[in-house]
C-alpha positions as a printed Julia matrix, in Angstrom:
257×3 Matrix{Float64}:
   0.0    0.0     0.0
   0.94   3.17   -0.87
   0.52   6.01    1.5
  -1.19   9.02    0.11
   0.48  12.18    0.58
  -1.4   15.27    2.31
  -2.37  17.92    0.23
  -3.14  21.17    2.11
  -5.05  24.09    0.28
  -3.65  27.98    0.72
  -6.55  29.25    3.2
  -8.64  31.58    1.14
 -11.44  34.39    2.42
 -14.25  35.79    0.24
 -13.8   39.45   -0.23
 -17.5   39.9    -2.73
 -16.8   38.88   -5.89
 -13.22  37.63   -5.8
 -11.29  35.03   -3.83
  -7.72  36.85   -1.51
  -5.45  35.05    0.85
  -5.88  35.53    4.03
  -2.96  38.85    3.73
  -5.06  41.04    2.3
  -2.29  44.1     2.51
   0.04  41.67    0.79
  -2.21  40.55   -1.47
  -2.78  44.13   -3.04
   0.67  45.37   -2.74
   1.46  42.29   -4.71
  -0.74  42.74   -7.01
  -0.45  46.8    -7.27
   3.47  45.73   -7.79
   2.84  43.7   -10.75
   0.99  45.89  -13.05
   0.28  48.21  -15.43
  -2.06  51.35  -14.34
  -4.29  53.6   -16.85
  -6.27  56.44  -15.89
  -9.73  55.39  -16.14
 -11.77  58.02  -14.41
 -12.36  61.02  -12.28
 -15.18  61.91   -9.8
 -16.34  64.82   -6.83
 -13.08  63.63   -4.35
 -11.15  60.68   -6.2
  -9.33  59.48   -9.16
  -9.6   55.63  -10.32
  -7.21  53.64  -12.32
  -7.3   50.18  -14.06
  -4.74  47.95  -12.94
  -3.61  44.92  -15.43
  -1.47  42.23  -13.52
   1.44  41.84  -16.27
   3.96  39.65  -14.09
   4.04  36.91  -15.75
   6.92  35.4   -13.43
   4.46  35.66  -10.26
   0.83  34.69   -9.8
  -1.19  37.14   -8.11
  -3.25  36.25   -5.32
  -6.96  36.8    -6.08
  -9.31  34.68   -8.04
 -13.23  35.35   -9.33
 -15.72  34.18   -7.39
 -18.53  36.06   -9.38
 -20.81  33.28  -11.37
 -19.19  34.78  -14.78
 -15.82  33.71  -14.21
 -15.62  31.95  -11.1
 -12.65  30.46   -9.83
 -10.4   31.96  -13.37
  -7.18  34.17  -11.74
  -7.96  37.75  -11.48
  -6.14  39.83  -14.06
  -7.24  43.24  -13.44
  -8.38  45.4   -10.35
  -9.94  49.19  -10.57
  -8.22  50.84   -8.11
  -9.02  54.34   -6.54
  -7.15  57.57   -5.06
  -8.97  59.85   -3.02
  -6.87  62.75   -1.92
  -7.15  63.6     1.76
  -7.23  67.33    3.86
  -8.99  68.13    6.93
  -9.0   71.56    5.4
 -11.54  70.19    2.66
  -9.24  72.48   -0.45
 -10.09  71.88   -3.97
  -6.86  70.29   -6.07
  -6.33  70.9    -9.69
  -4.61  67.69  -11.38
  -3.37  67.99  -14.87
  -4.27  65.54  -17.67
  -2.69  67.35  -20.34
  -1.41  71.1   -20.63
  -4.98  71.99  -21.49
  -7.11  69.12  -19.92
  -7.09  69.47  -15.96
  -9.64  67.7   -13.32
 -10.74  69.03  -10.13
 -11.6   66.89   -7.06
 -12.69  67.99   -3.36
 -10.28  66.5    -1.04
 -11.85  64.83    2.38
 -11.4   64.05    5.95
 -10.4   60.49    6.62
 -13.84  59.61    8.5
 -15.45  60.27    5.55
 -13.25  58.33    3.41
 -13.63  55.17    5.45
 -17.78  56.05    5.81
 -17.33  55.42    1.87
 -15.32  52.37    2.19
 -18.08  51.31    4.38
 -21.21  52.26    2.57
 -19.75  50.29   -0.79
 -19.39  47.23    1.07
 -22.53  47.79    2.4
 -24.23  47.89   -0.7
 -22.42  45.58   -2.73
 -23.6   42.74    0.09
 -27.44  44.02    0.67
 -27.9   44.21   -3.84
 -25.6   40.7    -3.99
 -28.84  38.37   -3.27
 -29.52  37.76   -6.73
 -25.5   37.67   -7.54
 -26.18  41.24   -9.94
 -24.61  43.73   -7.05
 -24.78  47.67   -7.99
 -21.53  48.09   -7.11
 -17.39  46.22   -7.28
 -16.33  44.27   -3.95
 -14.14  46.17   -2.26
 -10.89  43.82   -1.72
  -8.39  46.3    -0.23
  -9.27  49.94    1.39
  -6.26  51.92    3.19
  -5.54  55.53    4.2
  -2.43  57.19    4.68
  -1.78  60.58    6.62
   0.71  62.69    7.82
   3.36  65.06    6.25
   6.7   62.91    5.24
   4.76  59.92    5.17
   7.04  57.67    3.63
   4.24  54.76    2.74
   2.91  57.58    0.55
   5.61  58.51   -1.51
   6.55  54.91   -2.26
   2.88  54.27   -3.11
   2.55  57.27   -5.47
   6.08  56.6    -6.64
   5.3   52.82   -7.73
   1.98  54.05   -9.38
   3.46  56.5   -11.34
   6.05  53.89  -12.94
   3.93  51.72  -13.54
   1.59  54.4   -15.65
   1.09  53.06  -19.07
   0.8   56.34  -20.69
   1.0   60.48  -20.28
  -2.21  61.52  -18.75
  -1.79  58.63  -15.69
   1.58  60.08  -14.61
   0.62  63.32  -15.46
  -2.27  63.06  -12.55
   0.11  60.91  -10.34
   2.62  62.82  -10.81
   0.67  66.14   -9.48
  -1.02  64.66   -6.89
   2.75  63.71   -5.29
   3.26  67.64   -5.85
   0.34  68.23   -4.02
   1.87  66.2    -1.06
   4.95  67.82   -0.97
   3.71  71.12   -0.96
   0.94  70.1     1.54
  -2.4   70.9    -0.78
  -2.87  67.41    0.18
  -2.43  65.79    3.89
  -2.82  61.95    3.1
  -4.37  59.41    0.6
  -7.1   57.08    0.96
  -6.8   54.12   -1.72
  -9.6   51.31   -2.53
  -9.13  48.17   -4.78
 -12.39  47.15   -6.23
 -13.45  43.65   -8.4
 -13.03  45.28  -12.01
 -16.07  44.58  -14.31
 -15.19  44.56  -17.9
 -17.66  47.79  -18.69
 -17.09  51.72  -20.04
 -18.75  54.75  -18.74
 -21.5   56.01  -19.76
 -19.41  59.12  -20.8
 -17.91  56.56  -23.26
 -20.99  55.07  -24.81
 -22.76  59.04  -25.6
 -22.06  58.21  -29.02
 -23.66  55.17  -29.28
 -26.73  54.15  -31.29
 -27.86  52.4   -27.99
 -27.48  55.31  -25.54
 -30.24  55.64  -24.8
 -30.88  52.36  -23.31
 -27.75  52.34  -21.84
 -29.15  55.58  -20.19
 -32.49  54.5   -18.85
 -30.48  50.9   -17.54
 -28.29  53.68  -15.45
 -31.49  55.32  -14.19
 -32.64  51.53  -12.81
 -29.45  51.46  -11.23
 -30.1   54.45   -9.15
 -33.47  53.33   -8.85
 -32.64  49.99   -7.55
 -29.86  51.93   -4.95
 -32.81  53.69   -3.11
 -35.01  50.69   -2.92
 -33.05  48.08   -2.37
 -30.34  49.89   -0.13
 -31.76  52.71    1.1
 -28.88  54.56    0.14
 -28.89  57.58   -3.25
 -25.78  58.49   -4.82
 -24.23  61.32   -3.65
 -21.99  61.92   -6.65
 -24.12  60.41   -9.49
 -22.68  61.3   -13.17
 -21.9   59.82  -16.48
 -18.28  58.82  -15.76
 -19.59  57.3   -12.52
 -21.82  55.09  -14.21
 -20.36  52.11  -16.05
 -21.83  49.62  -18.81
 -21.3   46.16  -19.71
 -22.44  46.03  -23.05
 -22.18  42.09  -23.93
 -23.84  40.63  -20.79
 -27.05  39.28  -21.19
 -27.96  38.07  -17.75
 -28.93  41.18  -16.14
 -32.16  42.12  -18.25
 -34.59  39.59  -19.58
 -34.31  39.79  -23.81
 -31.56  42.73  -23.49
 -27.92  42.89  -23.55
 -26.47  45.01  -20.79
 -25.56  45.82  -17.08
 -25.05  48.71  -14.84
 -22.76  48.95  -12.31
 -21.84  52.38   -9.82
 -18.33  53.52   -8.99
């Protein structure tokens, strides 16, 4: 008889829609490490990126548990920068020499209320496995002048900033440190949903569906959370055009950043 050897499985916890080891901090840094970041967005107090896992020598730790893709690796996170300041200052952040953004910085109880309110939602509009928002899978903040977890943060964003306009925002919102516009950050990894804003799709010969399936969105927020959207506009509002599980005979899903 042969004896069978023991196999013992990395302990996993369920973070929404994807899979993390039990290190969550690692998990993201890891992740964040590994990968490629693009601008994505801007809204009222924060800045999101996409982040692409490109290290193909390493295997990041998170997996899908969402009933589209469950148990494939997860290759890309949205991740979000939310500038803090007790002081509540508007920041300018430059795209391009013509193109800026400006965001409302916030006081750190306020950013973790929103940390709190996400994950509040995505589990109370999760019963029929269609949440209204991304699981949360990493939320930190950071504050204090000379905060060296900062810098390196911004610092390994910004090099890893596939093109102009990402380091370009980076880049300003390290200024912003330096020169203290900006006391701290506050930074969220979400579950990324294949999708484009609604910004993105005005063009589109099905906007106006894609519209009134945002409306339903916000509609659904209020009834089935109790919560309304505090910051609701087109680049906040994102579409998955090629899923057909979300409306009965039509292609599309909303989902709120």
């Amino acid at each position: 008889m042969v004896k069978s050897k023991r196999v013992t499985k990395k302990k996993q916890i369920k973070t929404g829609g994807i899979l993390a080891d039990k290190n969550l901090d690692k998990s993201f840094y890891d992740f964040l490490g590994g990968s490629r970041l693009k601008l994505l967005s801007s809204g009222s107090n924060g800045v999101t990126f996409e982040a692409t896992f490109t290290d193909k020598a390493n295997l990041n730790a998170y997996v899908h548990s969402n009933y589209r893709n469950y148990g494939k690796p997860v290759k890309t996170l949205l991740v979000k920068l939310v500038l803090l300041n007790d002081e509540l200052p508007k920041i300018e952040l430059r795209k391009y020499i013509n193109n800026t953004i400006t965001l409302e910085t916030t006081k750190v109880p306020n950013f973790v209320s929103e940390v709190n309110i996400q994950s509040d939602i995505f589990m109370k509009s999760n019963d029929v496995l269609q949440p209204l928002c991304p699981s949360i899978v990493f939320a930190k903040s950071f504050y204090g002048k000379n905060d060296k977890q900062i810098t390196t943060l911004i610092t390994s964003m910004y090099n890893s900033g596939k093109n102009k306009e990402t380091k370009n925002v980076l880049s300003d919102i390290m200024s912003h440190y330096e020169i203290s516009n900006i006391h701290g950050i506050g930074i969220i990894g979400m579950e990324f949903i294949k999708s484009r804003t609604l910004h993105e799709l005005h063009t589109s010969s099905n906007f106006d569906l894609y519209r009134e399936m945002a409306m339903f969105c916000i509609l659904r927020l209020a009834l089935e959370t109790e919560y309304h959207h505090a910051d609701y506009h087109i680049n906040n509002i994102m579409l998955s055009t090629d899923d057909p599980s979300y409306f009965y005979g039509t292609v599309g899903s909303p989902l709120l950043i």
